[in-house]
C-alpha positions as CSV (number, residue, x, y, z in Angstrom):
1,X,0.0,0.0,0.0
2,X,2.7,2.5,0.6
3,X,3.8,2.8,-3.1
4,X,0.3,3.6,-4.0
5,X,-0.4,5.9,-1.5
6,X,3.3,7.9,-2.7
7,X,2.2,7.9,-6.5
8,X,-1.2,9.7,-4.9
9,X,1.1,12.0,-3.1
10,X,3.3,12.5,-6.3
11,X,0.2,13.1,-8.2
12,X,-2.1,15.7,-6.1
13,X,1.3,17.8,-5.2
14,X,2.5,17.8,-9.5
15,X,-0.8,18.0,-11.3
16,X,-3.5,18.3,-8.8
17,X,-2.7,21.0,-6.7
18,X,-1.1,23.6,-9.5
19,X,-4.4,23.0,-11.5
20,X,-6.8,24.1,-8.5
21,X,-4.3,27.2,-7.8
22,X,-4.4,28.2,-11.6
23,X,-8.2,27.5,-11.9
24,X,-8.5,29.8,-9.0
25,X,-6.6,32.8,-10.1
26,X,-8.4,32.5,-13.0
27,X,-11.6,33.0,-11.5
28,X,-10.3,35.9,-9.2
29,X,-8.8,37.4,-12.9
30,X,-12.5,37.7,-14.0
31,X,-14.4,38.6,-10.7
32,X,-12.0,41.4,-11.0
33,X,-13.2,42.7,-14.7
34,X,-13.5,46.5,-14.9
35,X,-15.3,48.3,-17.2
36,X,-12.1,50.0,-19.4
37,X,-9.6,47.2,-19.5
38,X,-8.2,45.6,-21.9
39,X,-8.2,41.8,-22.1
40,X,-7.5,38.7,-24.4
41,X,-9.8,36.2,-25.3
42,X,-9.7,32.7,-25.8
43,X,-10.5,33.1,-29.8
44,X,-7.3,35.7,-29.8
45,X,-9.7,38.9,-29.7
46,X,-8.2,41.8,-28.5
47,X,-10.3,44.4,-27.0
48,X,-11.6,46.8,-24.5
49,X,-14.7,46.4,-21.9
50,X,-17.5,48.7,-22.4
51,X,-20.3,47.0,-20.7
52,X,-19.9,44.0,-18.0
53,X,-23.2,42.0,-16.3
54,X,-23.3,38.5,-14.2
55,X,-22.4,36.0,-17.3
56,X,-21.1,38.7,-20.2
57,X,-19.3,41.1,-21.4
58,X,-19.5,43.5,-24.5
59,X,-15.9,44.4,-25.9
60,X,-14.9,46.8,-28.2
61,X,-12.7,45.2,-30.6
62,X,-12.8,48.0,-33.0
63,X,-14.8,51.6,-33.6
64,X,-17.8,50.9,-33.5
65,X,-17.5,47.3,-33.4
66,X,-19.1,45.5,-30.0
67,X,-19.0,41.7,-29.5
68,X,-20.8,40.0,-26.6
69,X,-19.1,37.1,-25.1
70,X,-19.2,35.1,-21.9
71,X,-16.5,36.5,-19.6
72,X,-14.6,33.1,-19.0
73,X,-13.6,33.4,-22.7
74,X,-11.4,36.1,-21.4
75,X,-8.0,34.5,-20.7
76,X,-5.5,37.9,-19.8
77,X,-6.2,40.9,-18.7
78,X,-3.5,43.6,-20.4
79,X,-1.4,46.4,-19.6
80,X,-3.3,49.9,-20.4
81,X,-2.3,50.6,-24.2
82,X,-1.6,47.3,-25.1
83,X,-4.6,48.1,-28.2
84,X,-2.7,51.5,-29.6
85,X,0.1,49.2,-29.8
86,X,-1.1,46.5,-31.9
């Protein structure tokens, strides 16, 4: 029993663990969504918040273009400016 119980041990502190620590800083990422910032998606849109409710968010990816998507499609939140740079 003690070599199974060491592969567990292997296994929740190498893949377990990291994945519930990334997991959770991902959700703190998007329960901290502002209405301004600039953010990636998980399609590779770049764009600005304008609007934010419970499940969505409305980004403005160019003048006067809006796209609604749900916010765990966002995957990074970026530096201000990161759009005039692109």
């Amino acid at each position: 029993f003690l070599p199974l119980i060491i592969i567990f041990g292997i296994f929740y502190f190498m893949l377990i663990r990291p994945q519930m620590k990334r997991a959770k800083e991902a959700r703190a990422m998007v329960a901290a969504l502002a209405k301004g910032d600039e953010v990636l998606t998980n399609g590779g849109l770049l764009g600005r918040i304008e609007d934010i409710s419970e499940t969505f968010v409305t980004l403005e990816v160019a003048d006067k273009v809006s796209v609604k998507m749900q916010k765990n499609a966002i995957t990074a939140v970026l530096p201000k400016g990161t759009i005039k740079q692109a």
